[in-house]
N, C-alpha and C positions, 0 to 999 in steps of 0.2 A: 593369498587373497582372503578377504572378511566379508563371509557375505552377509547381504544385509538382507533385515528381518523385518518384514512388512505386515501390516493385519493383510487378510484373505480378501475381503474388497476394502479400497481406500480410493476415493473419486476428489482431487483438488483440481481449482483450476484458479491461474491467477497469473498477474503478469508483474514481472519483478521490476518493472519500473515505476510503478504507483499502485496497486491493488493486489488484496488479496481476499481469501477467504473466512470467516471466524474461526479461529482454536490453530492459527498459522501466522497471521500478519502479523508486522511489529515496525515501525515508521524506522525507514532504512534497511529492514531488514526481515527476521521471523522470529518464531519463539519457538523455545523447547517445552515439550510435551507439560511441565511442571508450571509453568506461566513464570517461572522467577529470574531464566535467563534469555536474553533477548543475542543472535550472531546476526552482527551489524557489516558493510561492508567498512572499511576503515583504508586510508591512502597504501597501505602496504599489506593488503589483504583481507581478511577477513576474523571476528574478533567476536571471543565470548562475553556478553558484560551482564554484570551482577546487578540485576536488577532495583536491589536494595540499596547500594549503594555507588552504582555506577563504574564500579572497578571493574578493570581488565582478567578474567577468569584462566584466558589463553588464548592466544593469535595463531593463525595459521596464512604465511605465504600460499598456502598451495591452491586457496579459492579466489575468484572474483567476487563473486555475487553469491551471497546464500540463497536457497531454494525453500529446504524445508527440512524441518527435525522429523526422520521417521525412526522411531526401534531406536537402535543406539548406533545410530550415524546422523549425521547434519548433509544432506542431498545439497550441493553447489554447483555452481558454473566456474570455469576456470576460463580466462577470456584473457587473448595477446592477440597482437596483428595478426590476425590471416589465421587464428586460430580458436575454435571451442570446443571443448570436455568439458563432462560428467565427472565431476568429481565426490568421493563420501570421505567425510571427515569423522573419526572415530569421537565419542560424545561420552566414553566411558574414562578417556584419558587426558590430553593436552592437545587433544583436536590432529593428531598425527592422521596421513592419508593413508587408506586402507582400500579404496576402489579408485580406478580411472578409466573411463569410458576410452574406447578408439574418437579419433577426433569426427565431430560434426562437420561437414564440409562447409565452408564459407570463404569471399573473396579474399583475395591474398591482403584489400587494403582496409577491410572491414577490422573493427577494434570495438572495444567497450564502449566510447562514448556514440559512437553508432550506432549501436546494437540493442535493438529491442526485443523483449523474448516473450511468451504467453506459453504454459505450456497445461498439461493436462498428466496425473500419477494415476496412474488402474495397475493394481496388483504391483506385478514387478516391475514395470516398464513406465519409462517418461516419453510423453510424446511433446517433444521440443519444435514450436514455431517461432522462428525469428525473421526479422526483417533489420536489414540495416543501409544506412543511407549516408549518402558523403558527400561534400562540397562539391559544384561543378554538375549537379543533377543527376549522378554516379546511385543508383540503390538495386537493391537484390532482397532474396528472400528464400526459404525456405522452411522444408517440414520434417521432423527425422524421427522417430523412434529409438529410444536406450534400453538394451537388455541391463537392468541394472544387476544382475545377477553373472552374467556372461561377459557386459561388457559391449557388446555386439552394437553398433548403431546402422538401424536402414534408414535409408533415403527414404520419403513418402509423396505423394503428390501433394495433397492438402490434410488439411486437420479436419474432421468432418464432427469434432467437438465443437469446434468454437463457431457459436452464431449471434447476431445481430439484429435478430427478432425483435421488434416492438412492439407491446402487448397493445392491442386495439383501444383499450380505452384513454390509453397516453398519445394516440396521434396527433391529435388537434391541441394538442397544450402545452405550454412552457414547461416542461419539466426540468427539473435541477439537477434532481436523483429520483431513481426508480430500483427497486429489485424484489425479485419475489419469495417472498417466504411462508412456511407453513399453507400454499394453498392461496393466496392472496397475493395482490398486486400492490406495495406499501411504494406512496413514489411525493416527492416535496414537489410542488407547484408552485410558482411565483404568480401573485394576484394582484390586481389592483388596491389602494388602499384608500380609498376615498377620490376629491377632484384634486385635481395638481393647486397646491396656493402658494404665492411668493415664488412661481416659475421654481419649485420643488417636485417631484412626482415622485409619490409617497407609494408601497409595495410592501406585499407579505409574504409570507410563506408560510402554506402550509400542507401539512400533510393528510395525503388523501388516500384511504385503503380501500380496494376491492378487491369479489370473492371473480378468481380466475375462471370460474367453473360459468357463474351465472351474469357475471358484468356487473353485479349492485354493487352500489357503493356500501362500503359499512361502517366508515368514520371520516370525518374529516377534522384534523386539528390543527388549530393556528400556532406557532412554532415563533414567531416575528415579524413586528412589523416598523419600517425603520424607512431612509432616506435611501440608502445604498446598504441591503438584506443580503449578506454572503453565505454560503453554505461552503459547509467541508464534510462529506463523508466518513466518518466513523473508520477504522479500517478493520475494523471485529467485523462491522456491517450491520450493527445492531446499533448504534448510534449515528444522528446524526449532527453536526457542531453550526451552529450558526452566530454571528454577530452582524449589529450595523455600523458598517464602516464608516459613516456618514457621522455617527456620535462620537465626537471628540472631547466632551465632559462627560462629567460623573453623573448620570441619570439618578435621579430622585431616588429610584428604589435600591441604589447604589450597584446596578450593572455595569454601568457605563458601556464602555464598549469590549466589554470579554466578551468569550466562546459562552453562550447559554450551550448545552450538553443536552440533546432529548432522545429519548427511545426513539426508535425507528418502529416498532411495534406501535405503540399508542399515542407518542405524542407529545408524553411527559417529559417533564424537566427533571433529570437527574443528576446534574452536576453544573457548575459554574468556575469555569479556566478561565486564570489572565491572561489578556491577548499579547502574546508572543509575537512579533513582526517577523514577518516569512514564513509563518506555519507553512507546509505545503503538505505533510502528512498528521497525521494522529488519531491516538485511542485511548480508550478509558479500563483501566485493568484494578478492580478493586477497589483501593481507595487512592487511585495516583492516577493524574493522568500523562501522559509521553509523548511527546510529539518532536519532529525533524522539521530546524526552519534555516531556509537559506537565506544568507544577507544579499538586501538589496544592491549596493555598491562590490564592483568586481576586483577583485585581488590577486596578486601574479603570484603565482602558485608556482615555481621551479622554473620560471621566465616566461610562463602562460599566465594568457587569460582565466579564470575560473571564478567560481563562487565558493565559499565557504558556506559547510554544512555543519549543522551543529544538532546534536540530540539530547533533550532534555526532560529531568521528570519534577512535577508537579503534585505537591500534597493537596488533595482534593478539600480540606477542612481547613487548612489554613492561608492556601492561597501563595503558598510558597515555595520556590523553584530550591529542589533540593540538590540538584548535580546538573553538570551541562558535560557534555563529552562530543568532540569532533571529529567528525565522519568523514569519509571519501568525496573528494569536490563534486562527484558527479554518484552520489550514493542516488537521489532522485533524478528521474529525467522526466522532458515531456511526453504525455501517449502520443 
């Protein structure tokens, strides 16, 4: 066995069905320590892709769901009926398996597309929450702990990481997004935009920072204002993506209706993406942006129902989709 090599503290927490943390998330998937390769999940496991050029680096059966690049392994979930492991994919070779956790307990009819997981990395150890739910009103849940060293997984009662906390000055207000950084409460607000005319009601967004310590506010910036204002969360968590859905031509100042791209920090606009239909994830890494969009019309997938997922990168400067590559019908789920 290969054990694997961790910094001395390392605190992520994120849940691999739609979120994660900055210097880890990658829409469908995660990135490696270097930002240039992204392990996506893909219909027959799970797949190294080259950033650059969207090619295939190396696949591995042996995962479900990727986790996280730590040292020189790729941390994964390995997910069958009635079944989930910890698995580590070695990242110095052809993604060959070199750890496997003892099995997590879960129902014998719980499976992937079920199964929702959040979990929490301190040193050596993953603390694994999942909950999965099934047709007929059938759901369950649990908490486990993985010696990722030993192998070892205990049972837990609860996770006494993950909480729900809403910071006081967001209670009264339509929030979009909220999260806290450096010390500050940085969160998007839907507002009024003037009186409704022509039975339209016009809305913005914008964002509003406070110091967590004193409650002032210390910025507010207007981000968009439009007929129907969407926001998409950044998945670095340092951006956040908005369009008006409602704008169906080419606006004067030639937006039209793309993704405007702004700090989550101050506000600013730092990029301009065409709107791709079905975005449900994305982020901005340099000069490209990536994002995972599902088509809206459903498709039988080996005599199933399903959706088709597709992952695709974008040149920030010219506005041009440079590769599309296709993922696991169920690479995203809903929280």
């Amino acid at each position: 066995m290969k054990w694997l090599i961790l910094p001395i503290v390392l605190v992520v927490s994120v849940s691999f069905s739609l979120s994660a943390w900055a210097g880890s998330a990658f829409p469908g998937g995660v990135l490696d320590s270097t930002g240039r390769t992204a392990f996506v999940a893909v219909e027959d496991g799970v797949e190294a892709v080259d950033l650059e050029t969207g090619l295939s680096r190396w696949k591995s059966r042996e995962a479900t769901w990727p986790v996280l690049a730590a040292g020189d392994q790729l941390i994964a979930l390995s997910v069958s009926r009635g079944s989930l492991l910890v698995v580590g994919l070695d990242l110095t070779g052809r993604g060959d398996r070199v750890f496997r956790s003892d099995p997590v307990e879960i129902p014998a009819w719980a499976d992937a597309s079920s199964l929702r997981c959040n979990w929490t990395l301190e040193k050596r150890t993953l603390c694994l929450s999942w909950q999965a739910r099934a047709p007929l009103g059938r759901s369950a849940g649990g908490t486990s702990s993985i010696d990722l060293v030993h192998a070892r997984v205990t049972k837990m009662k609860d996770n006494p990481n993950i909480s729900s906390t809403i910071p006081r000055m967001l209670e009264k207000l339509p929030v979009r997004w909220h999260r806290s950084i450096a010390g500050s409460v940085h969160a998007v607000v839907e507002e009024e935009a003037g009186p409704m005319s022509l039975f339209r009601r016009r809305s913005k967004l914008v964002l509003h920072v406070w110091s967590e310590t004193t409650g002032k506010e210390a910025r507010a910036q207007e981000l968009i204002e439009g007929v129907r204002p969407m926001l998409l969360p950044g998945l670095e968590g340092l951006h956040v993506w908005v369009r008006d859905a409602g704008t169906f031509e080419n606006a004067t100042d030639g937006t039209g209706s793309a993704w405007q791209v702004h700090s989550a920090l101050d506000g600013q606009r730092v990029a301009r993406v065409p709107f791709v239909p079905g975005t449900v994830q994305a982020t901005v890494l340099g000069s490209r942006a990536f994002g995972l969009a599902t088509r809206s019309a459903r498709v039988l997938v080996e005599g199933k129902a399903g959706r088709r997922h597709e992952l695709y990168a974008v040149d920030l400067e010219s506005g041009k989709t440079l590769w599309r590559k296709a993922v696991r019908e169920n690479a995203v789920s809903p929280r």
